[in-house]
C-alpha positions as CSV (number, residue, x, y, z in Angstrom):
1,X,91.0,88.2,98.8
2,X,92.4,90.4,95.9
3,X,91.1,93.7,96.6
4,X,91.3,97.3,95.1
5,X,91.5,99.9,97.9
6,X,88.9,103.0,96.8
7,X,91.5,105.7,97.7
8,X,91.1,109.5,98.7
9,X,94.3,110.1,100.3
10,X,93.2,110.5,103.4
11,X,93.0,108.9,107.1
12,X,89.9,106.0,106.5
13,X,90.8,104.6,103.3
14,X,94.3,104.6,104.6
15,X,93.3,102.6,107.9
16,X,90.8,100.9,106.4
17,X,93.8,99.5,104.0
18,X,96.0,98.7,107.2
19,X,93.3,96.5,108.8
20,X,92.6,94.8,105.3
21,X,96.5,93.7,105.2
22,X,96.1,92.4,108.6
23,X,95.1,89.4,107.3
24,X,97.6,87.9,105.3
25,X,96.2,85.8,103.2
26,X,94.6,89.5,101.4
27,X,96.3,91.6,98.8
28,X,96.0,95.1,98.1
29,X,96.5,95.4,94.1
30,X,95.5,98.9,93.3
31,X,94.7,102.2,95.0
32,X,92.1,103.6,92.9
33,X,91.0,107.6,93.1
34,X,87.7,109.0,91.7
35,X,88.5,112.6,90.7
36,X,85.8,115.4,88.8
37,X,86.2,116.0,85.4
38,X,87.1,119.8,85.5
39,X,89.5,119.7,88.2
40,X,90.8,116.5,88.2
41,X,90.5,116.0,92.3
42,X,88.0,114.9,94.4
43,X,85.1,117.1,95.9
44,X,86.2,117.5,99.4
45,X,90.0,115.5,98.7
46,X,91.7,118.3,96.1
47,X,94.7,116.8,95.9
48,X,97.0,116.7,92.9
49,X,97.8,114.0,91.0
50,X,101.1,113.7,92.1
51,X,100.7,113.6,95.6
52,X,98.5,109.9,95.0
53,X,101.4,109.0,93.0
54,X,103.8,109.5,95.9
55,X,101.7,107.4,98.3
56,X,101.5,104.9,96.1
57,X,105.1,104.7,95.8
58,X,105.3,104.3,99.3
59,X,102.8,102.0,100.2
60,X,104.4,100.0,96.9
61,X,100.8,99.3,95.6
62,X,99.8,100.6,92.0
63,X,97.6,103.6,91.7
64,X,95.0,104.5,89.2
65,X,92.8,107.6,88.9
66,X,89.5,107.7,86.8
67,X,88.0,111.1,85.9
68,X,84.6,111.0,86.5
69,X,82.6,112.3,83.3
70,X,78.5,113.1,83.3
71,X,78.1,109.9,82.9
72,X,78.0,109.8,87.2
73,X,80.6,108.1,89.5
74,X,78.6,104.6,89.5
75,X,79.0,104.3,85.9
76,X,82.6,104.9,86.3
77,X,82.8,102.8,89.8
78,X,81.4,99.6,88.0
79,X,83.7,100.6,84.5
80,X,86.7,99.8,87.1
81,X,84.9,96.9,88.4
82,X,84.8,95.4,85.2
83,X,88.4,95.7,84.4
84,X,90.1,94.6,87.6
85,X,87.8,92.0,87.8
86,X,89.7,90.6,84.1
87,X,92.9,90.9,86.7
88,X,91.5,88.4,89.2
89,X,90.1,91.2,91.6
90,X,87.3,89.7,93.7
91,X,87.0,92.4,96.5
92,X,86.5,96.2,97.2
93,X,87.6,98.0,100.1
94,X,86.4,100.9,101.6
95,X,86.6,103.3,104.6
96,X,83.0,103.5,105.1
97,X,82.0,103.8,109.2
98,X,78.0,104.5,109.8
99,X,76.4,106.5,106.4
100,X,74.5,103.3,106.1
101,X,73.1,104.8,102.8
102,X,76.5,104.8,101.2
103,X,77.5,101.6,102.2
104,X,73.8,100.3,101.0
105,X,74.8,101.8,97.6
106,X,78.2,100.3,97.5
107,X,76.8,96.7,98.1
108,X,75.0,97.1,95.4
109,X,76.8,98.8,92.9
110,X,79.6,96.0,94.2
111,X,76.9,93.0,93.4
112,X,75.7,93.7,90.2
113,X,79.4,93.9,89.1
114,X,80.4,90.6,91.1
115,X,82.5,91.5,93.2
116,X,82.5,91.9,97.1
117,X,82.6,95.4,99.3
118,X,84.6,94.5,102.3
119,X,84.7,97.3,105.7
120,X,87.1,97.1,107.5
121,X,86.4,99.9,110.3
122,X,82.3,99.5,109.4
123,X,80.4,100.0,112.9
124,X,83.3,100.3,115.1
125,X,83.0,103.6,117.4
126,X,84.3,107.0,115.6
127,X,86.4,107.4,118.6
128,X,87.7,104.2,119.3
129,X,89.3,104.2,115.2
130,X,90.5,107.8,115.5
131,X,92.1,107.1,119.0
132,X,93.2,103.6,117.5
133,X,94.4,105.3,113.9
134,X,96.2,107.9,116.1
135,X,98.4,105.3,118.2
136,X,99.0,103.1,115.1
137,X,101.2,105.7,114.4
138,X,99.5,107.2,111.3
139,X,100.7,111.0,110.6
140,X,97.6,112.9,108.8
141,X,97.2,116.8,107.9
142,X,93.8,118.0,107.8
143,X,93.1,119.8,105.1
144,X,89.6,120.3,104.9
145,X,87.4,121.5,107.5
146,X,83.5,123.3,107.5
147,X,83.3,126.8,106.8
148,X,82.6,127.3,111.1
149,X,84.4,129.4,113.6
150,X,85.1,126.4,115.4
151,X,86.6,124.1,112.7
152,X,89.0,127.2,111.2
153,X,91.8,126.4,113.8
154,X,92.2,123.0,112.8
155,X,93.5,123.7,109.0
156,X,96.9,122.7,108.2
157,X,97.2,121.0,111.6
158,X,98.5,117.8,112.2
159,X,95.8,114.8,113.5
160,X,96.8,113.7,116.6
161,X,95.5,113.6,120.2
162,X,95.7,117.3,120.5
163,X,93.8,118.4,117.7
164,X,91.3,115.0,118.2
165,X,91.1,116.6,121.7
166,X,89.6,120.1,120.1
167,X,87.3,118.0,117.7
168,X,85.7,116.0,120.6
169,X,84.8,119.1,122.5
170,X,82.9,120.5,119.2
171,X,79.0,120.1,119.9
172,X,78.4,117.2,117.6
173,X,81.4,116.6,115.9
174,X,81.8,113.2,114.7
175,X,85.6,112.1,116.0
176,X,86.2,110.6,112.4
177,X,85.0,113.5,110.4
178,X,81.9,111.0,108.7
179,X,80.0,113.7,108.5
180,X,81.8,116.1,106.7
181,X,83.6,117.8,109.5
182,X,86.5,117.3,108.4
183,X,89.2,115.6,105.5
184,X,92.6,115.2,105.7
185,X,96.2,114.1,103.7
186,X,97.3,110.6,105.1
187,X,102.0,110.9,104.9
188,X,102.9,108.3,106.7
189,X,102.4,105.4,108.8
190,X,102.9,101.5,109.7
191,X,101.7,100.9,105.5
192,X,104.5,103.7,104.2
193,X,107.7,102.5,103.0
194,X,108.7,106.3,103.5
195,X,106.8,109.2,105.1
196,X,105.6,111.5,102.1
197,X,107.0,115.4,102.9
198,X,104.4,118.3,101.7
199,X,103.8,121.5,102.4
200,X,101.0,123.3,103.1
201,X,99.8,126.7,100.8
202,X,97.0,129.0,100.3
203,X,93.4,129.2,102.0
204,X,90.4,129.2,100.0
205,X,86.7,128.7,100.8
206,X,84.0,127.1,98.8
207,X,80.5,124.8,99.2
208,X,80.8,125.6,102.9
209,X,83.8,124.2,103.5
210,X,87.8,126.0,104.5
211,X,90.7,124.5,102.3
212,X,94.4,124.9,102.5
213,X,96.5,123.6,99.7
214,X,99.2,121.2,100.1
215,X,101.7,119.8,97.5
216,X,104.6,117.1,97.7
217,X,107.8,118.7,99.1
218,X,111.2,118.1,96.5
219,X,109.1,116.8,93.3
C-alpha cells in the first residue's frame, strides 16, 4: 500500500504510522495535517507550523497542511484524496481506536473518493497500545488536557508509565485519551531519525480544555 498518514502530531497517528511500516511492502508518502482557518492549528493539536515540519524531517516523510475553510473538513479531506490519489496513493491511515462513528465517517468519505482507510491500532485495548506505545520507546508531551482538577497535573508532563499510572486511576479515563482526555506532542521514537527538542510555554484555557504552548527548541 501507498498511504498518506492523517497527522496531528501526536501519540496515535504517530503509532498508528509505526505499525503501518511494520509491513514492508507499505509506504508512508505524506504526513498530511488538517488545521482551522483562523489559526492555522488544529482544534485540540495547536501546534505551529514548524513543529510538523520538524517531524517530518525526522521521520523523512513529506508533510503537507491544508487549511480548512467553511467549506467543512470533508470537502477538504476528499480535495486531498483527489490529488494524492494522481500520485499513486491507494490508502489512508489513521489513528482511530473505538469512536465507531468517526471511523464510519472515514470509510466513507475514504470510498466515495476510492481509496482505502486502513487502522492500524482499531479495536485493540486503550491500555494494551498506551502500555505498548510507551515501551516502543515513543517520547510524547501532553499538551492538552480537560479543564478538571484531576487532569491539571498532567500538563507539560512527559507520557510514560508514571503519568499513564495517574491517568488509569482517573474515574473513567480512557488510557489513550479517545475521549478527549487528553492530546499530546509525539518527539521522538523508533520512526524519528532524530528526537525533536521543544520547549514548553504559557497556560491558557479554552472549550473546556487546559493548554500549554510548546515550540521547537534552536529554530
Amino acid at each position: 500500500m501507498r498511504a498518506f498518514i492523517s497527522w496531528s502530531g501526536g501519540k496515535d497517528c504517530s503509532f498508528a504510522l509505526y505499525k503501518f511500516l511494520k509491513n514492508p511492502e507499505n509506504k508512508a508518502c505524506y504526513l498530511v495535517n488538517f488545521a482551522q482557518e483562523k489559526s492555522s492549528t488544529s482544534k485540540f493539536h495547536r501546534f505551529e507550523k514548524d513543529i510538523f515540519e520538524s517531524q517530518s524531517a525526522s521521520v523523512g516523510i513529506p508533510f503537507i497542511q491544508e487549511i480548512v475553510s467553511p467549506k467543512g473538513y470533508e470537502y477538504h479531506l476528499k480535495k486531498i484524496i483527489s490529488i494524492l490519489r494522481n500520485e499513486g496513493i491507494d490508502s489512508a491511515v489513521f489513528g482511530d481506536i473505538f469512536l465507531e462513528a468517526h471511523k464510519t465517517w472515514l470509510e466513507k468519505v475514504c470510498q466515495e473518493s476510492g481509496i482505502s482507510p486502513v487502522f492500524p491500532l482499531w479495536g485493540k485495548e486503550s491500555l494494551d497500545i498506551a502500555n505498548d506505545y510507551i515501551q516502543s520507546g515513543f517520547k510524547s508531551t501532553i499538551t492538552t488536557v480537560l479543564d478538571k482538577s484531576e487532569f491539571a497535573p498532567l500538563l507539560g508532563k512527559e507520557l510514560n508509565e508514571e503519568t499513564l499510572d495517574i491517568i488509569k486511576m482517573i474515574e473513567g479515563a480512557d488510557p489513550c485519551g479517545e475521549n478527549g482526555e487528553y492530546h499530546t506532542l509525539v518527539t521522538d521514537g523508533p520512526i524519528f531519525n532524530n528526537k525533536i527538542s521543544v520547549i514548553t510555554g504559557e497556560f491558557s484555557k479554552d472549550a473546556g480544555h487546559l493548554f500549554v504552548a510548546v515550540s521547537v527548541q534552536n529554530k
